[in-house]
N, C-alpha and C positions, 0 to 999 in steps of 0.2 A: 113621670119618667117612663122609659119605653123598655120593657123587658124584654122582648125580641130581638133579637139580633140580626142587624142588618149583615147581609152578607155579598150586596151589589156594592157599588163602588158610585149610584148614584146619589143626586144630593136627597137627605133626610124630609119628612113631609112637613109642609110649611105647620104644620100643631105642634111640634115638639122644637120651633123654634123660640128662642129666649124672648123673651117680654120684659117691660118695666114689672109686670107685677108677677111675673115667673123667671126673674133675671139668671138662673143656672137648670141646665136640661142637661142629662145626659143619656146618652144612645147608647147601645150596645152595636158593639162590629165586629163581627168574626168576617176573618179572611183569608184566603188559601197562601202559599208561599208563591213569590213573584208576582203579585199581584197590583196592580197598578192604580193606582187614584189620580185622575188626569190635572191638570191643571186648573185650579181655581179659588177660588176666595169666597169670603161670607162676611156679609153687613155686622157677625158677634165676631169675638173672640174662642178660640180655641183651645182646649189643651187635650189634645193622644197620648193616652194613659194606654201603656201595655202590659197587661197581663200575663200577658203567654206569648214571646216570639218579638222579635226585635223589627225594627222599621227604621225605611230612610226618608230623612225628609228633604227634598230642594226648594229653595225660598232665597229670595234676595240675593242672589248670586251666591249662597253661599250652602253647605251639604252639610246635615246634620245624622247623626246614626245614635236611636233611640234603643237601649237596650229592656229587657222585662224590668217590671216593677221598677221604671223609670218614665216620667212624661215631659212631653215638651207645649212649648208655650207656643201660641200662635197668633197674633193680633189679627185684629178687624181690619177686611179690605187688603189682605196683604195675598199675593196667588202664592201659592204650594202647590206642588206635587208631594204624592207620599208613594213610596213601595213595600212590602213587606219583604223581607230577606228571609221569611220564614214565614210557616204559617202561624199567625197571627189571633189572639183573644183582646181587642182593643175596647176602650171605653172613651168615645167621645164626649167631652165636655163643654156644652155650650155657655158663654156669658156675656149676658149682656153689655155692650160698650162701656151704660153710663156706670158698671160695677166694677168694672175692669182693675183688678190688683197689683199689676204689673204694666206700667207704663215704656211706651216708647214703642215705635216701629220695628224691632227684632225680634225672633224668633229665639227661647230659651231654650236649651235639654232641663229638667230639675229633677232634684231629689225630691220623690215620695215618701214623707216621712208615714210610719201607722198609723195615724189619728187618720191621716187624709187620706189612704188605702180604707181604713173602714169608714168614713164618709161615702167615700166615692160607689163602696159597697151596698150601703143603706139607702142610698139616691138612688142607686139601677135600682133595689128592689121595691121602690113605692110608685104602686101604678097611675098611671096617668087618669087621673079621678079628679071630681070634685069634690071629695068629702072633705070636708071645713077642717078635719081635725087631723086628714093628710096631708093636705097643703100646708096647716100649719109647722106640721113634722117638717114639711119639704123647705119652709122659709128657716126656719132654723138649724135645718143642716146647712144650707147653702152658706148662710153667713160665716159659718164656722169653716166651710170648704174654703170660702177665699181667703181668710184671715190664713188660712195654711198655703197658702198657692202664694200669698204677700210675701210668708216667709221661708219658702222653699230655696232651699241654695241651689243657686246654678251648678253648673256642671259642663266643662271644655271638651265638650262631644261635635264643636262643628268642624268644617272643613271651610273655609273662603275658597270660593271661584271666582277665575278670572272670567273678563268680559272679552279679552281677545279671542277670535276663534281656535288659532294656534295654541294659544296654552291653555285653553277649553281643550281642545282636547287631546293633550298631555296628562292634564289633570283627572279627564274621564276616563281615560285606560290605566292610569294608576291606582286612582280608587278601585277599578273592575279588576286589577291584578297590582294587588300592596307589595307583591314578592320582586314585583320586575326592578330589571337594576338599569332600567333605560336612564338615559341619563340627559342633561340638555346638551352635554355636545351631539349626543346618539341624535337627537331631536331635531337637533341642527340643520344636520344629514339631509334630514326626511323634508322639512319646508321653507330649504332655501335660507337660511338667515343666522348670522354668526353665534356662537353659543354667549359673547359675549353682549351682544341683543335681546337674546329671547331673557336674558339673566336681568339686565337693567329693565326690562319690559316686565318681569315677574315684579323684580321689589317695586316697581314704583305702582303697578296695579294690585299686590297682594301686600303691601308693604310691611314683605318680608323675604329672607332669601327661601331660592327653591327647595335647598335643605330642610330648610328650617320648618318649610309648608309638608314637605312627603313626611317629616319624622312626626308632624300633630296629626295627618291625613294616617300614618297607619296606627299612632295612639287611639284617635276615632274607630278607625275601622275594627280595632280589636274588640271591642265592646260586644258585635253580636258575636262574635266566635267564642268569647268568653262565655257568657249569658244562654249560648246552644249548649254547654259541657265538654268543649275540646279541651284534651289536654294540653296545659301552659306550654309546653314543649312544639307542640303541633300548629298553637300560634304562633309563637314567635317565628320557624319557619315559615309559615303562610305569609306572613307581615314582612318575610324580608331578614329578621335579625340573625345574626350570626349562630348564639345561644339564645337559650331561653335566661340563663341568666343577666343578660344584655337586655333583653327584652325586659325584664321586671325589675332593672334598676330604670333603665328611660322610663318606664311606668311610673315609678313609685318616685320620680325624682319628680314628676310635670304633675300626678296626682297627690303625692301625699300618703300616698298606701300602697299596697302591694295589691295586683290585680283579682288575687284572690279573696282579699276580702273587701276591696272595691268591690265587686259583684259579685259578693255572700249573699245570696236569695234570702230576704225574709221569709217567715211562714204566710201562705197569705191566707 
């Protein structure tokens, strides 16, 4: 494993990539806030485990926002981009195709449960050696890492994008400002085309109404503002809600918990 931490944004050295008989590697990545990971893909699979500082991922048309001590999944051969929203303590993990836990072409957020936080701990800390009796250590953490990555619950952190240009970018300046009350007649306006268009044009490419996409788009978005320490109050303005306590029933009605102890930081 590679105790260093990368802190360029280019690809890892071809040594510390996955193998049939080294099938999980993990990297360490420290990275500044705004920080940008360009467009690309890898013959393994992925999972960005953060630590410290939240990340956006874009993939498949569609926008994910990974808060700490949360990671997401990334398959083989799939292009991402990633940003950091924050300065950033990441742990990439690499696995091999023929290992791979989590089948299908999409991209997960998952719960970290602590067994898999101290695996994933134990893995950065064993160096990249030959000794017989590290490697040994290293094949039997891994096995145990994916058995927890099989059973890792998802988590409704993405965001779908559309493919038309127009409500690309609609969708791009909402994300960038959750608060704005632009609306698609406002939209309208701006690229020619009736509100009653770009409307049948959203459901049938996002298939779902545009409501229904800004109210999961600022659910997601809360996540790093949560995870930074703003006060509940200070998101839900940011996001657009009326109250905060508006904000933390739509929360806790789409998650299941109140946002506070959705993102109660374990000890790590």
């Amino acid at each position: 494993m590679c105790q260093q931490p990368i802190t360029h944004t280019g690809s890892p050295p071809a040594s510390l990539s996955p193998t049939s008989q080294r099938p999980v590697r993990v990297v360490a990545r420290n990275l500044d806030a705004d920080e940008l990971l360009h467009t690309h893909s890898h013959d393994w699979c992925q999972v960005t485990y953060a630590l410290d500082g939240a990340v956006q991922v874009n993939a498949n048309h569609q926008t994910w926002f990974v808060p700490p001590l949360r990671a997401i999944w990334i398959p083989s051969h799939v292009e991402h981009q990633v940003r950091t929203l924050e300065r950033a303590q990441l742990r990439a993990i690499y696995v091999h195709s023929s290992v791979a836990p989590i089948i299908g072409g999409n991209c997960v957020v998952l719960e970290v449960s602590d067994l898999m936080r101290e695996l994933v701990r134990s893995l950065t800390a064993i160096e990249l050696s030959q000794d017989p009796q590290q490697l040994q250590r290293e094949t039997h953490l891994a096995v145990c890492l994916l058995d927890e990555l099989a059973h890792a619950a998802p988590l409704p952190l993405n965001v779908p994008m559309p493919r038309d240009s127009r409500l690309r970018s609609l969708c791009e300046h909402l994300i960038a400002h959750p608060a704005s009350n632009l609306s698609l007649q406002d939209f309208s306006k701006q690229v020619g085309a009736s509100e009653r268009t770009l409307a049948r044009l959203f459901q049938r490419e996002m298939q779902m109404s545009f409501g229904l996409w800004r109210q999961q788009m600022r659910l997601a978005r809360a996540a790093p503002l949560i995870a930074a320490g703003k006060p509940m109050a200070v998101v839900a303005s940011e996001l657009g809600y009326a109250s905060q306590s508006a904000f933390s029933a739509m929360f806790k009605k789409t998650f299941g918990q109140s946002p506070t102890r959705f993102f109660q930081m374990p000890s790590k």
